[in-house]
VEXKOL-195262 format. One record per residue: residue number from 1; residue in one letter; x, y, z of N, C-alpha, C, O, CB in turn. Coordinates in steps of 0.1 Angstrom, whole numbers, plus 5000, padded with zeros to 4 digits. Glycine has a CB too. Layout:
  nr rest  npx  npy  npz capx capy capz  cpx  cpy  cpz  opx  opy  opz cbpx cbpy cbpz
 NUM    A    X    Y    Z    X    Y    Z    X    Y    Z    X    Y    Z    X    Y    Z
...
This chain:
  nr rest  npx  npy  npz capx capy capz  cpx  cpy  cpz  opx  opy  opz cbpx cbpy cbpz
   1    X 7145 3293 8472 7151 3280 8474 7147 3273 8487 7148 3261 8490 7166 3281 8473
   2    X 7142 3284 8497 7140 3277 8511 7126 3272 8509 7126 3261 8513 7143 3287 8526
   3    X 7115 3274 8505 7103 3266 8503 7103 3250 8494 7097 3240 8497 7094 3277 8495
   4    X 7114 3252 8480 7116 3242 8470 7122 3231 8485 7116 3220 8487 7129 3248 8455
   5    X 7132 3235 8492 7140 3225 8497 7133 3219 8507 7137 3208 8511 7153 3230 8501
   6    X 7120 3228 8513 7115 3225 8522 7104 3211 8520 7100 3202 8528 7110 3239 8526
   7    X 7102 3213 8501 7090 3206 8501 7098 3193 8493 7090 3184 8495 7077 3214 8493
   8    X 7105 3191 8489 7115 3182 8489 7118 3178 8500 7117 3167 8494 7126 3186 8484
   9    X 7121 3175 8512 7125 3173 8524 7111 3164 8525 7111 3152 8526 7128 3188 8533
  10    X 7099 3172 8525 7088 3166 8531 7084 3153 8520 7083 3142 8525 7075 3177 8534
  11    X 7083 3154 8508 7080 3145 8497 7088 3133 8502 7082 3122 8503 7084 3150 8482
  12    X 7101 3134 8505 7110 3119 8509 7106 3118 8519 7096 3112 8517 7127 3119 8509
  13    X 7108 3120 8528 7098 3120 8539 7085 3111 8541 7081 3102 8548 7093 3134 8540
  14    X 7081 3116 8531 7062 3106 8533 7067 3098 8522 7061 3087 8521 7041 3117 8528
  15    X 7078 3100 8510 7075 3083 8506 7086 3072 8515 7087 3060 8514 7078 3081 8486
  16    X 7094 3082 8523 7100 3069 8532 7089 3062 8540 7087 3050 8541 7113 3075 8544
  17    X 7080 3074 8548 7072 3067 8555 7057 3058 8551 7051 3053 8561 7070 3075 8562
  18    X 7052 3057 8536 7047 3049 8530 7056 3037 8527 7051 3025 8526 7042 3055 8521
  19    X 7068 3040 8524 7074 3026 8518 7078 3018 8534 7081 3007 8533 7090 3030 8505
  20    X 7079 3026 8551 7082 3015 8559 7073 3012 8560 7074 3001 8565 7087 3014 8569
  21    X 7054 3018 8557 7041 3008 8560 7042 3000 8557 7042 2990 8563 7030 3010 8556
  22    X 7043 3002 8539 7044 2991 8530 7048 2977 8537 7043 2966 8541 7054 2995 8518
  23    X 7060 2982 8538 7073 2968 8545 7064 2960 8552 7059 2949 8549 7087 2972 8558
  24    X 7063 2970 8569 7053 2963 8578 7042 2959 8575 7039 2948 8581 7049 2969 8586
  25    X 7035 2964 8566 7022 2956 8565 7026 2937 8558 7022 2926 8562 7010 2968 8552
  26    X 7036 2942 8544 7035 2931 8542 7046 2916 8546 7048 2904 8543 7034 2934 8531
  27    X 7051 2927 8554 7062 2913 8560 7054 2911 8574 7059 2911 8585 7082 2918 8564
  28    X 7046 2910 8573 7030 2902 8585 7034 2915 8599 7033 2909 8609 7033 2875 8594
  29    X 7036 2922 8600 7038 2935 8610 7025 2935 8616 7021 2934 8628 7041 2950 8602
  30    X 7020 2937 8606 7005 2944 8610 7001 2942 8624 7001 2931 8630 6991 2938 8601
  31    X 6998 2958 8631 6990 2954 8640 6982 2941 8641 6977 2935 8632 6983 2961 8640
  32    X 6982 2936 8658 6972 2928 8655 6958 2931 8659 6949 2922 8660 6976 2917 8660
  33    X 6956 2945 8662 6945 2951 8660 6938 2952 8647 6926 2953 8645 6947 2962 8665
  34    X 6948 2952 8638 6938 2950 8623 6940 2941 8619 6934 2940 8608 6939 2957 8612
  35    X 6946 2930 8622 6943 2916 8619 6932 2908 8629 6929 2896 8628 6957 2908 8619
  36    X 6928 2914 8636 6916 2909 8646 6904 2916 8641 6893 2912 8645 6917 2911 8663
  37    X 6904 2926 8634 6894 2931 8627 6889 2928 8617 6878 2929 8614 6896 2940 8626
  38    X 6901 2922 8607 6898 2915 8596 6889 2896 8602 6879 2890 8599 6915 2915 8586
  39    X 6895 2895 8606 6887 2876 8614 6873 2877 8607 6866 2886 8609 6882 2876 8638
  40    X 6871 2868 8600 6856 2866 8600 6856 2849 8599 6863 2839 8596 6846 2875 8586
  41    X 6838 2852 8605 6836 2834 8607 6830 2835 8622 6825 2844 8629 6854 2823 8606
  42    X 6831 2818 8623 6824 2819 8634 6833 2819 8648 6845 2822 8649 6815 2806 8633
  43    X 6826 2817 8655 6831 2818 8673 6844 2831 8674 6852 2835 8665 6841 2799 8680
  44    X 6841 2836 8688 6847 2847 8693 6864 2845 8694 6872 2838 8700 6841 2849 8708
  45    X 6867 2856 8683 6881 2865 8684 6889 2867 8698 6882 2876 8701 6879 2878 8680
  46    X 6893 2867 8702 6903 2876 8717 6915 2878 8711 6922 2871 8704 6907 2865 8733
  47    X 6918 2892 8715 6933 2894 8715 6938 2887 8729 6930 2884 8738 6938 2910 8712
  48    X 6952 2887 8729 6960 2881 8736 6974 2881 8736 6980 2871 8741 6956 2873 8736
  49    X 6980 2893 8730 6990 2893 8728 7001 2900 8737 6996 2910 8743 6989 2896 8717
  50    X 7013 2897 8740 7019 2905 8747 7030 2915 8742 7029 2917 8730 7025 2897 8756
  51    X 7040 2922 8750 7050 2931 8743 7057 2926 8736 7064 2932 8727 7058 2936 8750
  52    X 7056 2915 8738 7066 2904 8731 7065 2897 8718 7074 2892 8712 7066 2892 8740
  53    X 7052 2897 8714 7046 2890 8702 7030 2891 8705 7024 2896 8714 7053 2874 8700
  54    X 7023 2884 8694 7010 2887 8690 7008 2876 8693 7016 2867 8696 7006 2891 8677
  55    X 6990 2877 8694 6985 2863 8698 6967 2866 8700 6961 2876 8703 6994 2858 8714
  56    X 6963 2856 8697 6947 2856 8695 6942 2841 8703 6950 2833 8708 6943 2856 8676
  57    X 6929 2839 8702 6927 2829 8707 6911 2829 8698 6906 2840 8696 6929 2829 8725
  58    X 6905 2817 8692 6889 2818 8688 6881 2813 8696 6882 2801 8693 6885 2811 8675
  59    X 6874 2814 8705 6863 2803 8713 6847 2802 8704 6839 2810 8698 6858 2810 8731
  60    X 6846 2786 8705 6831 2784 8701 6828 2781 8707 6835 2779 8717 6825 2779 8692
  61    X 6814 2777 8704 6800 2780 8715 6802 2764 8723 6809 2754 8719 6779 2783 8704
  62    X 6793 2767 8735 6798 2757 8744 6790 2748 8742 6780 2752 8736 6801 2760 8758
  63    X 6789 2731 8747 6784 2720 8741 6781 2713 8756 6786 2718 8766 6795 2712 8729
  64    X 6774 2702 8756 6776 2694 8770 6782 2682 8769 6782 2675 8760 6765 2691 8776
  65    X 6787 2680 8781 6800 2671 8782 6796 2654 8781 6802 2644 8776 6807 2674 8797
  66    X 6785 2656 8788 6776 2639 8786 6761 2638 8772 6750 2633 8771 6764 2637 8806
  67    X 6767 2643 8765 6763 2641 8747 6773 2642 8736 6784 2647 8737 6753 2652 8742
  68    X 6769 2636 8727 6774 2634 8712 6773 2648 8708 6763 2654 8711 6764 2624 8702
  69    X 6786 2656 8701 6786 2666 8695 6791 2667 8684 6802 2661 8682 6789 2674 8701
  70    X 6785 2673 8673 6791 2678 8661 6788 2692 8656 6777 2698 8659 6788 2670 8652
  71    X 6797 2698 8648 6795 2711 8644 6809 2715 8630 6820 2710 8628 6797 2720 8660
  72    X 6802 2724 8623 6813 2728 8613 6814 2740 8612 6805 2746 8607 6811 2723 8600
  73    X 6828 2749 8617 6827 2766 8618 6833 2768 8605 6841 2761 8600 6836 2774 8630
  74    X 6828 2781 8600 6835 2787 8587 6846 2797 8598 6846 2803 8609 6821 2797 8572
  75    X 6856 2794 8585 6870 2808 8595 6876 2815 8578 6879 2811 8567 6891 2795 8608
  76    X 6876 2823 8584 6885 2833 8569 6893 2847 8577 6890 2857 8584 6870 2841 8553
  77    X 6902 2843 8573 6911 2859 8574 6918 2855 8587 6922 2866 8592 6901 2876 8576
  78    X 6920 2845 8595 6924 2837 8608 6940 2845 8610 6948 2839 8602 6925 2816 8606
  79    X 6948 2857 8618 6958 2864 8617 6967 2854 8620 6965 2844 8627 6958 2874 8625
  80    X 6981 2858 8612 6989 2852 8611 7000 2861 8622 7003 2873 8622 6989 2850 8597
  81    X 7006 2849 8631 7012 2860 8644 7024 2854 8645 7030 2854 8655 7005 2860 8661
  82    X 7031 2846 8631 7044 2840 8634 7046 2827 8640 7057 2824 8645 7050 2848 8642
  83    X 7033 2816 8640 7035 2803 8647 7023 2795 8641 7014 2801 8636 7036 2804 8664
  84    X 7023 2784 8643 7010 2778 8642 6999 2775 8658 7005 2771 8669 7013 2763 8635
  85    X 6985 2777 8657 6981 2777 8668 6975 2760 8672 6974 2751 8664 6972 2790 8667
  86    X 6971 2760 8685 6971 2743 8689 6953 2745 8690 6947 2756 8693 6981 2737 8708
  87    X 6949 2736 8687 6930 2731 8688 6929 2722 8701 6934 2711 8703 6921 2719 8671
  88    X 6923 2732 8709 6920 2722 8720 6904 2727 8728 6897 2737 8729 6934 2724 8733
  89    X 6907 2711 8731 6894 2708 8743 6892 2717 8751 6903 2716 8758 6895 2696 8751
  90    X 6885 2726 8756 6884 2731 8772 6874 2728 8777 6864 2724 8771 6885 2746 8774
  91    X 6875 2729 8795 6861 2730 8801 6870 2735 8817 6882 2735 8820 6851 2711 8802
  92    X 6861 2739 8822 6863 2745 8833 6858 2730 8849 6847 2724 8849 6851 2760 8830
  93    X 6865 2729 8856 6863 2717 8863 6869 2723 8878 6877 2732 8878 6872 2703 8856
  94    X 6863 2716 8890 6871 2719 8902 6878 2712 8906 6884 2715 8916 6867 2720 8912
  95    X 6881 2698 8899 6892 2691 8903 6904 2688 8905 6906 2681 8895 6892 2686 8901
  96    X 6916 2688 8913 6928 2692 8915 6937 2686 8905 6934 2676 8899 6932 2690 8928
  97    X 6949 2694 8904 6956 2688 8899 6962 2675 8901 6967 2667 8893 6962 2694 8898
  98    X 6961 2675 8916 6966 2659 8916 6956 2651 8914 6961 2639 8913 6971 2654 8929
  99    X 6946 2652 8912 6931 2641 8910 6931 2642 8892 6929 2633 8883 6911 2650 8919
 100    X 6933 2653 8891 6935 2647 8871 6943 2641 8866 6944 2646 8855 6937 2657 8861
 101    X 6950 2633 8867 6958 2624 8860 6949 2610 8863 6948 2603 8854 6975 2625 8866
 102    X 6943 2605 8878 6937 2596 8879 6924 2595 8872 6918 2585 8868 6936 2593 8890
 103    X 6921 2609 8870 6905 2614 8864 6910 2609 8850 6907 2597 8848 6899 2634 8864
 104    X 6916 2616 8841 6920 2615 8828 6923 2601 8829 6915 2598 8819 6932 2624 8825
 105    X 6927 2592 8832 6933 2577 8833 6911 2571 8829 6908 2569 8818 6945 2572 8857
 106    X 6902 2569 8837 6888 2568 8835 6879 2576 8823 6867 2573 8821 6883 2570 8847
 107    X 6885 2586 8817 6874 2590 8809 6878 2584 8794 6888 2582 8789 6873 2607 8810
 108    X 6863 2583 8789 6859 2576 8779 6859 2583 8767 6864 2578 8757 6846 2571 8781
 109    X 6854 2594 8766 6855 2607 8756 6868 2607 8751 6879 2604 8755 6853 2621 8762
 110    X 6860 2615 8736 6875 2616 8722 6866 2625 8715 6854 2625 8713 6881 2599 8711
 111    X 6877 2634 8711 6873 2643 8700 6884 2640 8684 6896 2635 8682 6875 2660 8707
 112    X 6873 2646 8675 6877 2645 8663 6874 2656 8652 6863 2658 8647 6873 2634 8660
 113    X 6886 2662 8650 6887 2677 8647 6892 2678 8629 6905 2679 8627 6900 2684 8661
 114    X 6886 2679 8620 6889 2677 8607 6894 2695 8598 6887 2704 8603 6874 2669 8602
 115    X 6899 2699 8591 6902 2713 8589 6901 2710 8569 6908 2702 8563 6920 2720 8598
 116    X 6893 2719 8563 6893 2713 8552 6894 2729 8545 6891 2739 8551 6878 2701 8548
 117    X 6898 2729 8536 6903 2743 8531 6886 2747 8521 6875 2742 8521 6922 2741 8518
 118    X 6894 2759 8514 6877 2763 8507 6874 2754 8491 6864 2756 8484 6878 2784 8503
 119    X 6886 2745 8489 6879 2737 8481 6873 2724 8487 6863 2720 8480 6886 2735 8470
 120    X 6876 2719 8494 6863 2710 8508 6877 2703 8506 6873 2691 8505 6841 2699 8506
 121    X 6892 2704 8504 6903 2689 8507 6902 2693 8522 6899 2703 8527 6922 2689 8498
 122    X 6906 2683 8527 6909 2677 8541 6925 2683 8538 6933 2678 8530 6905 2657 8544
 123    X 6929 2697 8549 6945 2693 8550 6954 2696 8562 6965 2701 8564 6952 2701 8541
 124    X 6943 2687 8573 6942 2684 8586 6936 2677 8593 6924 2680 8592 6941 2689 8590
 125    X 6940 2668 8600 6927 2657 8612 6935 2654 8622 6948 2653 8621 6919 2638 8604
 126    X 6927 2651 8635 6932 2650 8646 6921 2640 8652 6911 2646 8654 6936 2663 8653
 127    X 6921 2629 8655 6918 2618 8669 6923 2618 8676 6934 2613 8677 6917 2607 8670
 128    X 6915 2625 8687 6926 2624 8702 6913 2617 8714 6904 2625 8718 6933 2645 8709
 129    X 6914 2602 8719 6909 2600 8728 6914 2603 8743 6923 2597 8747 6907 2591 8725
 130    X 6906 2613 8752 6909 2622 8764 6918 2618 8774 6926 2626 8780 6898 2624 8771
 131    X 6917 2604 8774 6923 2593 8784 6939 2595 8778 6948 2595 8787 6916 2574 8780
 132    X 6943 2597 8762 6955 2595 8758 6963 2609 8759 6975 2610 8759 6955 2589 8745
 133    X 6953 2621 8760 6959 2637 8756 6966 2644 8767 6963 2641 8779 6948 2648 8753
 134    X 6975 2654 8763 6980 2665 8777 6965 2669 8780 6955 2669 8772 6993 2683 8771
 135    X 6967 2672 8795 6956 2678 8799 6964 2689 8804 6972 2686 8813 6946 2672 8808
 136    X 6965 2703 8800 6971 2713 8806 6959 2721 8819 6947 2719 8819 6977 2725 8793
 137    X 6965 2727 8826 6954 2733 8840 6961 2749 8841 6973 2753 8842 6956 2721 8860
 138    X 6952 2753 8840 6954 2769 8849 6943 2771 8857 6932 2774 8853 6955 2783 8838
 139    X 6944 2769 8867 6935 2773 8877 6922 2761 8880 6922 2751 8887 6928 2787 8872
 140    X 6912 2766 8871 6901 2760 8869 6901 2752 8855 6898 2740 8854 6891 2771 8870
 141    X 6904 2763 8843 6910 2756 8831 6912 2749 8826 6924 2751 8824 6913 2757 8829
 142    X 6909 2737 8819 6917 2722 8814 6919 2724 8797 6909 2726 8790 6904 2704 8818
 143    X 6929 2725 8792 6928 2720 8778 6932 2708 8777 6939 2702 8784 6934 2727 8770
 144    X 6927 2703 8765 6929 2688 8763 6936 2693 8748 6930 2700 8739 6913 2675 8763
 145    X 6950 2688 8747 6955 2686 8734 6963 2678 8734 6966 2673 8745 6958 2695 8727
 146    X 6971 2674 8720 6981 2664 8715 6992 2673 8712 6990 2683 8705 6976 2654 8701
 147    X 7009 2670 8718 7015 2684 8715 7017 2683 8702 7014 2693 8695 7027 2688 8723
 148    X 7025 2669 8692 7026 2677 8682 7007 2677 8670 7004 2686 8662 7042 2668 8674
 149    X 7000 2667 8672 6991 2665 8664 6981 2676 8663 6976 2679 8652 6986 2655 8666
 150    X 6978 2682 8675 6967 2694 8678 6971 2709 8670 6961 2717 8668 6966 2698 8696
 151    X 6984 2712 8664 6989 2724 8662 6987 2724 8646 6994 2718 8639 7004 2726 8667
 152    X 6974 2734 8642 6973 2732 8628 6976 2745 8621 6978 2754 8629 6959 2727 8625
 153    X 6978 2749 8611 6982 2755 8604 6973 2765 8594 6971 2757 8584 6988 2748 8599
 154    X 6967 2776 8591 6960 2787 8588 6971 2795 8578 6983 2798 8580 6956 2795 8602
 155    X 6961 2798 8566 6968 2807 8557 6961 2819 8562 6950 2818 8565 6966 2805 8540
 156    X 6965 2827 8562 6960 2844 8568 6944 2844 8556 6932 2845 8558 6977 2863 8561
 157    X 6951 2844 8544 6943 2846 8530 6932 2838 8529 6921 2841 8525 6950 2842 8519
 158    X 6937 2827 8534 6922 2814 8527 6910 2811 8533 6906 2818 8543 6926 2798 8526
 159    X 6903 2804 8529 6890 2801 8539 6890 2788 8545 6898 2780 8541 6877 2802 8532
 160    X 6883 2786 8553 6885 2771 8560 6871 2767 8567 6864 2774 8575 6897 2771 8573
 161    X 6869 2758 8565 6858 2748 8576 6863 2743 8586 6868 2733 8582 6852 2736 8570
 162    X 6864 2744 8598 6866 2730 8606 6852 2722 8615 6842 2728 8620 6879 2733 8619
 163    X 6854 2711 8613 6846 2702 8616 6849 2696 8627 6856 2686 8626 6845 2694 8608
 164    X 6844 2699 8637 6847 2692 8646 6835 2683 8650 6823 2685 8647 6852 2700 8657
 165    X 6840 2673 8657 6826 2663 8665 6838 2654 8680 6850 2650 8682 6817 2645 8647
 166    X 6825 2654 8688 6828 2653 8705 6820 2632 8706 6810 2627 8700 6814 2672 8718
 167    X 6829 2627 8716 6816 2615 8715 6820 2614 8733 6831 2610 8737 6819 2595 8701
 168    X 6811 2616 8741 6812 2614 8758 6818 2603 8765 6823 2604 8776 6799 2613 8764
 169    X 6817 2592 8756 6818 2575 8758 6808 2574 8768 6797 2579 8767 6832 2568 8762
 170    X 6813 2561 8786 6805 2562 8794 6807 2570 8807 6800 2570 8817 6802 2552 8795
 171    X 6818 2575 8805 6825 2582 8816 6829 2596 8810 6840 2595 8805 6838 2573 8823
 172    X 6824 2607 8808 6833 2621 8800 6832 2627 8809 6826 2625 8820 6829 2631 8787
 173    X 6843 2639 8805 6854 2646 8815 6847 2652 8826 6835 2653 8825 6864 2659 8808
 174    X 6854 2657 8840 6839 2662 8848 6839 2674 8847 6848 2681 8853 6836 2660 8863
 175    X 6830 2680 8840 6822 2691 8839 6813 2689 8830 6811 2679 8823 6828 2701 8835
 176    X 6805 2702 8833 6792 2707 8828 6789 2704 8811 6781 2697 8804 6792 2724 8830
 177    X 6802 2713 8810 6801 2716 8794 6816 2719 8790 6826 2721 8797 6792 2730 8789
 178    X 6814 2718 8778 6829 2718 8770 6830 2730 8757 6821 2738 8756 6832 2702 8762
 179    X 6842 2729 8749 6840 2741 8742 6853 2740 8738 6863 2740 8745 6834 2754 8748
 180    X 6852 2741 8721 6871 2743 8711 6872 2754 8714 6863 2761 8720 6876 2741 8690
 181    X 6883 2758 8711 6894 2767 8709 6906 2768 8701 6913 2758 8701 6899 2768 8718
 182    X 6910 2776 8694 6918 2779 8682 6930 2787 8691 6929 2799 8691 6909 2789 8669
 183    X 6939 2782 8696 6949 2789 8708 6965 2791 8699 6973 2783 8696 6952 2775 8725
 184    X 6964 2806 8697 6972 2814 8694 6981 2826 8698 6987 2835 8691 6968 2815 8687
 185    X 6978 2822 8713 6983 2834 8722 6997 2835 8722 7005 2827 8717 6979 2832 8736
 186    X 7002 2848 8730 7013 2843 8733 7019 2849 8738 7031 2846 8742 7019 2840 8725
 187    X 7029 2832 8754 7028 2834 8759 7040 2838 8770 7040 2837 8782 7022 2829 8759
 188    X 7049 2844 8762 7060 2845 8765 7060 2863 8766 7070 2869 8770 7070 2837 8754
């Protein structure tokens, strides 16, 4: 009876601990080590998550600030961390915080950021001319976004295009170069 009871013991055991995977996996638990593994598509993954909650960030490739840009990334499997993430402008600049608000007040530049699912519907767009957007700063850092319009929305499951395109006007932001971001960190 002490072997029978022993292996009974272990059987409940491993199907308790298959059925809390189960749970976690499907009540969005999952590591976000294996949801950053699953990501495919274009521009670079980062984790970024804290003790606190999960969080990712996508960067694409960088563009220049005094030309016309367009581009369309494929994204599939984009982790789902409990929020929607914001699309923003970045570029790296030395200009102070107190000089960007007068900077931002002269620049001519606007982006236009379109998200179309895998049957090509449009079920997202954003126009944001630079002059009108938060410019957030960390350091060197500028993002350019709109707080509620920039925050778009990703099925874990589906596939997606986004389309983005950049226009300099005659004055764009000061820096070098620029470059989206899919900002899903988090930062609490």
């Amino acid at each position: 009876m002490g072997i029978a009871h022993f292996c009974m013991n272990n059987v409940r055991r491993m199907k308790s601990l298959v059925f809390f995977i189960t749970l976690v996996v499907l009540s969005g638990c999952m590591p976000m080590a294996i949801k950053a593994k699953r990501y495919e598509g274009d521009g670079v993954l980062h984790v970024c998550s804290t003790w606190l909650g999960q969080g990712y960030t996508i960067d694409f490739p960088l563009f220049p600030s005094d030309q016309p840009y367009s581009a369309s990334y494929k994204l599939s499997h984009i982790p789902n961390v409990g929020r929607d993430p914001f699309v923003y402008l970045r570029f790296h600049s030395s200009i102070s915080s107190l000089d960007a608000d007068s900077t931002k007040k002269r620049v001519t530049a606007a982006f236009h950021v379109v998200l179309l699912d895998s049957t090509g519907r449009e079920t997202q767009h954003l126009d944001l001319p630079l002059s009108k957007a938060i410019w957030s700063q960390s350091r060197d850092l500028f993002g350019v976004y709109d707080l509620d319009r920039s925050v778009f929305h990703f099925n874990s499951v589906s596939n997606y295009t986004l389309q983005i395109s950049y226009e300099p006007g005659s004055f764009p932001p000061p820096t070098k170069q620029l470059y989206f971001e899919i900002d899903g960190c988090a930062y609490y």
